[in-house]
C-alpha positions in Angstrom: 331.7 -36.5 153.1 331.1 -33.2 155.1 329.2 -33.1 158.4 328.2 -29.6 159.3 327.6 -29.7 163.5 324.0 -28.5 164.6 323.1 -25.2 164.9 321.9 -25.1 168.1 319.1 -21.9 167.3 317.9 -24.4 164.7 318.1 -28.0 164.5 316.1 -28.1 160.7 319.1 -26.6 158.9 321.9 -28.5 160.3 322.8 -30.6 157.1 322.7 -27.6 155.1 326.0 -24.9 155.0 323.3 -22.1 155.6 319.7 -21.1 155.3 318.5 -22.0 151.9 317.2 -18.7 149.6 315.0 -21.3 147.8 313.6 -24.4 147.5 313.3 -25.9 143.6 311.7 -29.3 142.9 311.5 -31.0 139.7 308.7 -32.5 138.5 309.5 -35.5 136.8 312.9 -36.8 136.0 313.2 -40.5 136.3 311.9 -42.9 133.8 310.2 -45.0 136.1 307.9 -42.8 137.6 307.7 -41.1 134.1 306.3 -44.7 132.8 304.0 -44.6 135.8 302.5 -41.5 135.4 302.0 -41.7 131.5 303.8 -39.0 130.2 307.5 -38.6 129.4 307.9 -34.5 129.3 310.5 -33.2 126.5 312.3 -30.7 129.1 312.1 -30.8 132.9 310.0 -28.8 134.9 309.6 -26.8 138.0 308.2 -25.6 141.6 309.3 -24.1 144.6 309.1 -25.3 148.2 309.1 -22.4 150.9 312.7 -22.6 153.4 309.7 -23.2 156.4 309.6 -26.4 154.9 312.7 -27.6 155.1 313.6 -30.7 158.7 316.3 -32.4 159.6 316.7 -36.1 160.4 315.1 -38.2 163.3 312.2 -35.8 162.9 308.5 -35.8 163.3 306.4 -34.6 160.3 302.4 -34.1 161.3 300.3 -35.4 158.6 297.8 -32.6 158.7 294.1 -33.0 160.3 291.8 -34.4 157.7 294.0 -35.5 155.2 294.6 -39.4 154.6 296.7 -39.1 151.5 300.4 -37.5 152.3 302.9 -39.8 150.5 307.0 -39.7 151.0 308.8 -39.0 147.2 313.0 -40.1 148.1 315.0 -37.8 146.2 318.5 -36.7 145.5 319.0 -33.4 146.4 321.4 -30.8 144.9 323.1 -27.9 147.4 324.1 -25.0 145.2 327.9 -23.8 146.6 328.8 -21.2 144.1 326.2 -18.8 141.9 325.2 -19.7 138.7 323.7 -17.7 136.2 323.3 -18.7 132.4 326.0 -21.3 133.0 326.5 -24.3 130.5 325.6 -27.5 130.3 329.6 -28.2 130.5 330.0 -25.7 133.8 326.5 -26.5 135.8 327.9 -29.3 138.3 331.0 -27.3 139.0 328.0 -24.3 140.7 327.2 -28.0 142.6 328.8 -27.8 146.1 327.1 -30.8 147.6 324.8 -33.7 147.4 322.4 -35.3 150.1 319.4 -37.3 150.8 315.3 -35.5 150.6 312.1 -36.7 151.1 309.6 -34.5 149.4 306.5 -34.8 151.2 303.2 -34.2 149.8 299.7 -34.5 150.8 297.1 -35.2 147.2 294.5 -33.8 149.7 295.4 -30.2 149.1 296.1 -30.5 145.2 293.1 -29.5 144.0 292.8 -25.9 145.3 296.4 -25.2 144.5 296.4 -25.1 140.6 299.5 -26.6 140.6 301.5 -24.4 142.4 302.0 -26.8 145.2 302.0 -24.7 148.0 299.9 -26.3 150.4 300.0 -29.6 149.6 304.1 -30.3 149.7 304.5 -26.4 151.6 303.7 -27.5 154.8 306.6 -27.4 157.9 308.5 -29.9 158.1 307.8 -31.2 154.5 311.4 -31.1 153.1 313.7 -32.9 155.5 317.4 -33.1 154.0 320.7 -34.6 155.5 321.7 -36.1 157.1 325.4 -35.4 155.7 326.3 -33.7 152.7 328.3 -35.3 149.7 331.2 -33.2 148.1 330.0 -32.8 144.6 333.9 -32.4 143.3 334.4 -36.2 144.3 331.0 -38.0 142.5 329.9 -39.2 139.5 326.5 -37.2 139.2 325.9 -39.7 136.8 326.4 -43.3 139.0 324.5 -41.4 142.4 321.6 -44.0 143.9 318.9 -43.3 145.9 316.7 -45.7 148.0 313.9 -44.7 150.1 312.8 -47.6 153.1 309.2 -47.5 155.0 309.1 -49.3 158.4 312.7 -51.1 157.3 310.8 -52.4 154.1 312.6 -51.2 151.2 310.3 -48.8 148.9 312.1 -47.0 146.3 315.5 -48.0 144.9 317.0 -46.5 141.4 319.5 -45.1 140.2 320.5 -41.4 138.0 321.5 -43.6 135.1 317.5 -43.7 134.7 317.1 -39.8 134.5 315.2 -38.6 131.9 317.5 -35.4 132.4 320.9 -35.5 133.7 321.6 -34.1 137.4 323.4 -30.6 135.7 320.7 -29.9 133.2 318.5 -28.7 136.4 321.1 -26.2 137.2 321.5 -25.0 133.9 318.1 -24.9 132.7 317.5 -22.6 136.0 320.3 -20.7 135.8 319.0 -19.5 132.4 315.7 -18.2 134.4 317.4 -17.4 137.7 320.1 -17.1 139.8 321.2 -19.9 141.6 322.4 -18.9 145.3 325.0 -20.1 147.5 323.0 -22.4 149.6 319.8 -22.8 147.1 318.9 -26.4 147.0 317.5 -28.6 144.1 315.5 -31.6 144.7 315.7 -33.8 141.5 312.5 -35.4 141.4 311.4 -39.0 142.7 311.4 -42.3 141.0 309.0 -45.4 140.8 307.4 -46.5 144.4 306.5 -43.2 146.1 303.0 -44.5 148.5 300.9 -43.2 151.2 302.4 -43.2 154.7 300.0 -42.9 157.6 301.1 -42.0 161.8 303.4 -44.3 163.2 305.4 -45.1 160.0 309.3 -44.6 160.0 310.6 -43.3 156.2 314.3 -43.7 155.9 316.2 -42.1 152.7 319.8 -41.8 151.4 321.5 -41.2 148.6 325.6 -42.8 148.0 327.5 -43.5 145.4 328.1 -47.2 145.6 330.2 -47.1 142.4 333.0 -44.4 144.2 336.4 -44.9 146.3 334.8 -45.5 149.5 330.9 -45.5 148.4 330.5 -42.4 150.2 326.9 -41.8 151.5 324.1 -39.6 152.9 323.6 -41.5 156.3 319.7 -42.2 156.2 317.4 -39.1 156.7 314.7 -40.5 159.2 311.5 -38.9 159.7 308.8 -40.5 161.8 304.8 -39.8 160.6 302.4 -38.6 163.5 298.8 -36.8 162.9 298.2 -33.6 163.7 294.6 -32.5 165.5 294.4 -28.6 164.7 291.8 -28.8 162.1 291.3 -26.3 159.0 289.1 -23.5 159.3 286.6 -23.0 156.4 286.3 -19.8 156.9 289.6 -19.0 156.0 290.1 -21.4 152.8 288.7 -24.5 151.2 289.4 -28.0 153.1 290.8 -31.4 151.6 289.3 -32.9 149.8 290.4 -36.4 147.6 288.8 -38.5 145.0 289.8 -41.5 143.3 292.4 -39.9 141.0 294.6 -38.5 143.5 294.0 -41.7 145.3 295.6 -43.8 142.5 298.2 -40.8 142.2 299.3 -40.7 146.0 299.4 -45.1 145.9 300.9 -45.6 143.1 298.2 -47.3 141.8 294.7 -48.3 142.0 295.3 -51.7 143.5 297.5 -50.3 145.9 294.9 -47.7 146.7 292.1 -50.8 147.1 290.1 -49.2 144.3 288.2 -51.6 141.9 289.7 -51.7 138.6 288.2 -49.5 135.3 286.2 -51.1 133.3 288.7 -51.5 130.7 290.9 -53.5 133.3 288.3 -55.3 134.2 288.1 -56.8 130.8 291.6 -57.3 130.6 291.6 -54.7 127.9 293.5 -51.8 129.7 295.1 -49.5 127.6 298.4 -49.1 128.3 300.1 -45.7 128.3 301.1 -44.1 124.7 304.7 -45.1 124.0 307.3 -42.9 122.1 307.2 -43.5 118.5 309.7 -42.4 115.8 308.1 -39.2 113.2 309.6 -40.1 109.4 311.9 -37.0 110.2 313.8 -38.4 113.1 313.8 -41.9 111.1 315.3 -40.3 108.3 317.9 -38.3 110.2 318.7 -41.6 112.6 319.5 -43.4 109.0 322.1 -40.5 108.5 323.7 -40.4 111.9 326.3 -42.7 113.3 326.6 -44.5 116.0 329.9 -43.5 116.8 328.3 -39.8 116.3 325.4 -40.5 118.6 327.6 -41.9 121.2 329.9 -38.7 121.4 326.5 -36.3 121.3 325.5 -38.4 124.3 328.9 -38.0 126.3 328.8 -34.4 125.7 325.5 -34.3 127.2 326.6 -36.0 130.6 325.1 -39.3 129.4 328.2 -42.2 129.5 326.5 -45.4 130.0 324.2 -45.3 126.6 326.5 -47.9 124.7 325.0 -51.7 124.3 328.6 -53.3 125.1 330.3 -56.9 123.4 327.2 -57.3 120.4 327.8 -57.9 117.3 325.9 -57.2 114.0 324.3 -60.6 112.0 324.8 -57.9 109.0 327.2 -55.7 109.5 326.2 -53.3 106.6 322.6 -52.9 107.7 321.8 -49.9 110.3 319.3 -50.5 113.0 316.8 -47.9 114.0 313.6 -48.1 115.8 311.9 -48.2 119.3 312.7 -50.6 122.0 310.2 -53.7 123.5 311.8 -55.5 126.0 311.6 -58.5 127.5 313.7 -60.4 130.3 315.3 -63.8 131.1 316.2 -65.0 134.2 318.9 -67.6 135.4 317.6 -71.2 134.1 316.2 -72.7 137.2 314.2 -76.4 136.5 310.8 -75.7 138.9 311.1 -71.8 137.1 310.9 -73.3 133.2 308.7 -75.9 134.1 306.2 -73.1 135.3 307.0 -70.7 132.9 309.0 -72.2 129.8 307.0 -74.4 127.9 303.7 -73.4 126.0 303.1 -69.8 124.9 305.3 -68.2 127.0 306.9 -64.6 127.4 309.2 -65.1 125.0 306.8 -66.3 122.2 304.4 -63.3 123.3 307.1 -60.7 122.4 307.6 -61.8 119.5 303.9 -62.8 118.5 303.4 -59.0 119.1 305.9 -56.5 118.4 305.1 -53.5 116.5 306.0 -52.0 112.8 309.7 -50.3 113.6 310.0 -51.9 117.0 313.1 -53.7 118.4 313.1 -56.5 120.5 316.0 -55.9 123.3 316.9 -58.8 125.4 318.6 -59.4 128.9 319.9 -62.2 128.8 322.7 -61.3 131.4 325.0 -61.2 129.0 325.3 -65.8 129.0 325.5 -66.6 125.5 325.2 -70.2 126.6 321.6 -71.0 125.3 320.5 -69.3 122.2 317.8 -66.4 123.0 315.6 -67.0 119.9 315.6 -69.4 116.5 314.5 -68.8 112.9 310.8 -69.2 114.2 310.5 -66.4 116.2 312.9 -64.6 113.8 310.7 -65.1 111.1 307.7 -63.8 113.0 309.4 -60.6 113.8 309.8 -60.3 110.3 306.7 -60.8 109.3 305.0 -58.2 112.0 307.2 -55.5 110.5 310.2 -55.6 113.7 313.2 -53.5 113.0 314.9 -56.1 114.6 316.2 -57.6 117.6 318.9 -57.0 119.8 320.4 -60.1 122.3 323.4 -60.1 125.3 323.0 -63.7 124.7 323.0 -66.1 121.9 321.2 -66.9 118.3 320.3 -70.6 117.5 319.5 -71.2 114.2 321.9 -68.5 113.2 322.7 -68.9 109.2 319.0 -69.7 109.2 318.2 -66.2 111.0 320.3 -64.6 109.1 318.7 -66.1 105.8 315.6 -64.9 106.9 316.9 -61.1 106.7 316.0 -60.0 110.3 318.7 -57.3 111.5 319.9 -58.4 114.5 322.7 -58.0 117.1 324.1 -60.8 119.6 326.9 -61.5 121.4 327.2 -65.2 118.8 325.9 -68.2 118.0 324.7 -71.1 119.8 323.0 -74.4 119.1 321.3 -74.9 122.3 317.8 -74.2 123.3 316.3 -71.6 125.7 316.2 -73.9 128.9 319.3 -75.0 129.2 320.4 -71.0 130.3 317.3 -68.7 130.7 313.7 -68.8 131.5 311.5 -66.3 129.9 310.1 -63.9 132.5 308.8 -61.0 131.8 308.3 -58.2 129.1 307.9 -54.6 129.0 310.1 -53.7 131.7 313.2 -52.1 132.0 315.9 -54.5 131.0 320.1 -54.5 131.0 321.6 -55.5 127.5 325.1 -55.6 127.1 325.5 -53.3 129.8 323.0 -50.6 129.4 319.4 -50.2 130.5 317.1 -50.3 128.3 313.5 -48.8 128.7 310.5 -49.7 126.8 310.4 -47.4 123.8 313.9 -46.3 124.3 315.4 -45.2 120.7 317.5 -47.8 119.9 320.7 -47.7 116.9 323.3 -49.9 115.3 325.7 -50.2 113.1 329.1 -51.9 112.1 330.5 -49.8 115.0 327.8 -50.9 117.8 324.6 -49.5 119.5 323.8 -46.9 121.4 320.2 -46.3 123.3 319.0 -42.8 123.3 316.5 -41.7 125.9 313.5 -40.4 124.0 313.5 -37.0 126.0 316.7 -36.2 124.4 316.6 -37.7 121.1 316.2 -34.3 119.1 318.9 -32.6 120.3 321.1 -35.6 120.3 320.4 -35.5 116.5 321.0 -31.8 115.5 324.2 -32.2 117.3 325.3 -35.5 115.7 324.3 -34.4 112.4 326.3 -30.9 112.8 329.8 -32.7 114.2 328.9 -35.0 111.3 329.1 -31.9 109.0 331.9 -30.4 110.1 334.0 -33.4 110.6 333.4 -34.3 106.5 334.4 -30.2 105.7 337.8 -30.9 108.3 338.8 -34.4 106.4 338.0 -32.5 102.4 340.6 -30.1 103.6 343.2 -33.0 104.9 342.5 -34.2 101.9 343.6 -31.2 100.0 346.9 -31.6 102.1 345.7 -29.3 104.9 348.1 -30.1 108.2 346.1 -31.7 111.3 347.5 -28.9 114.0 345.3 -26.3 114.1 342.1 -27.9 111.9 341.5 -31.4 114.0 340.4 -29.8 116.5 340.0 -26.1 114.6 341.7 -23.6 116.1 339.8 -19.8 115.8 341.1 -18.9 112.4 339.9 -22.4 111.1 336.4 -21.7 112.8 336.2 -18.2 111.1 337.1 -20.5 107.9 334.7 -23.7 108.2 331.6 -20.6 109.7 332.2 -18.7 106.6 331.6 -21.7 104.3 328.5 -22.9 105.5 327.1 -18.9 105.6 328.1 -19.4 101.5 326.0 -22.7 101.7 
């Protein structure tokens, strides 16, 4: 950790080695509030805060006269230490000289007039406190970082940068390819699932650690207290807040938590729910070709370790998996729980009474293969609605039987008992942990004889052209071991094998 002592001309930029050039703020980036929202974006995107904005902690931020909707958004926030301009994927965190806590305040008031620039609704002074102590980027994980954001002591916002949709060092080397990146320029890397509306009087507390790192190594909480400012807007000057319901369910989180009566639709109990990633025939067809063990080095390469589904094994080994994740969740076995929510047509039935054509059931089951997780029943259902098949940390009952019944599956074994006696079925569409790894709803999930990976939608292009391309050139480097070619100097090529293998595939 690095504490940087206050400046006594100007307390806002203690935390910070020196005046920031600029202020960039993602968009969206975590999966959570992506899900929330609606709309999973294929690349990340971008705004600027002005430097004016920027506060300290243990500071007072005025929500501004008129305005009933400014909202607190907990975020990681990067400190550039070194320039960086067109840097790599590979070289972006080394530009990273710190890490700390920031809440990016906004006010859905002032949206409207702003076309989406921002300004005046997350703009105002005092917007963008940071701090309060700065994390030395050389000794994290950017990948195992956490950030949890309390209101009034009540925790709000708690995830983690394993549920990016974009990791941490893509921001800096996307930018970098637009910009350069100063000494001092800071990043703020976008807020997850639970950002509200905070009114005067309320206390917002956020830090970012790294629980997972010799000596968990933390922000400190960046405290800002909410008070309401009385200078009012002139119309003369520019237009005035103004809200409506939208922005109202945008600043809340919701409409409930706004106290707006549901849509029609929800009223009904027929709410559509927002449109979930599904696979074209093209990115089918290439998943088919591309191995796991392929995937799971693409993924690596990209910054993304923790994509691996641990300690499952395939029911046919020589059948590959592909196909979009639905999810659903089992808690400990508890008797009052399963009495209440085990018998009858339960969660668990529910999944499997609707899954979808090329859909894969994943299942937490904490990774207890005491109690089997599903029978030849609900295997044969799956079937039946067209499921790619399902995926279990626990156990199968029925297994021969399942496996009869031709439903590709993966599980840590076999097991003859029934649900209750391990898990109660809780919920469904949610993110889940299976066999290690989080799992989102309509996650892209793969196995084979090797194992399973879970490829973030988001990236799930890219991850392919590079699998598919390793994949080629690994076959051209084994035909040439085969042809009694030496290992030095091919596995990995050296320059005159590159020239070699480049010039081939220019002939193809």
């Amino acid at each position: 950790m690095m504490t940087h002592p206050l400046d006594p001309a100007d307390r806002r930029f203690a935390a910070l080695p020196e005046h920031p050039g600029k202020i960039i703020a993602v968009h969206l980036a975590y999966t959570s509030r992506a899900d929330q929202r609606g709309r999973r974006p294929a690349a990340p995107s971008y705004f600027l805060k002005p430097g004016s904005s920027v506060a300290g902690t243990d500071g007072t931020l005025e929500r501004p006269a008129g305005t009933e909707l400014l909202a607190f958004e907990g975020e990681i926030a990067l400190v550039i230490g070194t320039p960086a301009r067109h840097v790599s994927l590979e070289q972006a965190w080394d530009h990273v000289g710190w890490v700390t806590a920031a809440n990016d305040f906004g006010v859905y008031d002032l949206r409207r007039n702003d076309k989406g620039s921002n300004l005046r609704n997350k703009g105002v002074d005092g917007f963008t406190p940071l701090g309060p102590e700065l994390l030395d980027a050389r000794t994290i994980d950017p990948a195992a970082l956490r950030v949890r954001t309390w209101v009034d002591g009540e925790i709000a916002q708690d995830d983690t940068t394993s549920a990016l949709l974009f990791p941490l060092a893509q921001f800096v080397a996307d930018l970098s390819q637009h910009l350069t990146l100063e000494r001092g320029d800071v990043i703020l890397t976008g807020t997850p699932a639970g950002s509200s509306v905070v009114g005067p009087g309320a206390v917002v507390e956020v830090e970012v650690d790294a629980p997972s790192a010799a000596g968990a190594p933390t922000s400190g909480r960046l405290r800002t207290t909410i008070a309401q400012s009385h200078v009012p807007f002139d119309p003369a000057l520019g237009s005035l807040p103004t809200v409506d319901d939208t922005q109202r369910e945008e600043a809340w989180g919701s409409r409930e938590a706004a106290g707006l009566a549901p849509r029609a639709a929800e009223a009904d109990g027929a709410a559509a729910a927002p449109a979930r990633f599904t696979l074209s025939a093209a990115q089918r067809e290439k998943l088919e070709a591309a191995p796991v063990a392929g995937l799971s080095a693409a993924l690596r390469t990209r910054g993304l370790h923790h994509c691996l589904l641990d300690g499952l094994r395939p029911m046919h080994p020589e059948r590959k998996l592909v196909g979009t994740a639905t999810t659903l969740r089992f808690v400990p076995a508890r008797e009052d729980l399963f009495t209440a929510h085990g018998g009858g047509f339960n969660t668990q039935k529910q999944v499997f009474d609707s899954v979808g054509e090329g859909e894969v059931i994943v299942i937490e089951a904490r990774g207890d293969s005491g109690a089997g997780t599903l029978g030849d029943i609900l295997a044969l259902r799956a079937q039946q609605r067209g499921a790619a098949g399902v995926v279990t940390d626990g156990a199968i009952r029925d297994y021969d039987a399942v496996a009869e019944i031709g439903l590709t599956a993966f599980s840590a074994g076999a097991h003859p008992s029934v649900l209750g006696r391990k898990h109660v079925p809780w919920d469904s569409d949610v993110a889940v942990a299976c066999g290690g790894a989080t799992v989102l709803p309509g996650d892209v999930i793969v196995g084979d004889s090797d194992g399973l990976v879970v490829i973030p939608p988001a990236v799930l292009d890219e991850i392919l052209e590079a699998t598919l391309a390793n994949e080629e050139r690994d076959e051209w480097i084994a035909a040439r071991i085969a042809e009694g070619e030496a290992i030095e100097g091919l596995f990995p090529m050296n320059e005159q094998w590159k020239a070699r293998y480049a010039a081939w595939r220019r002939e193809r």
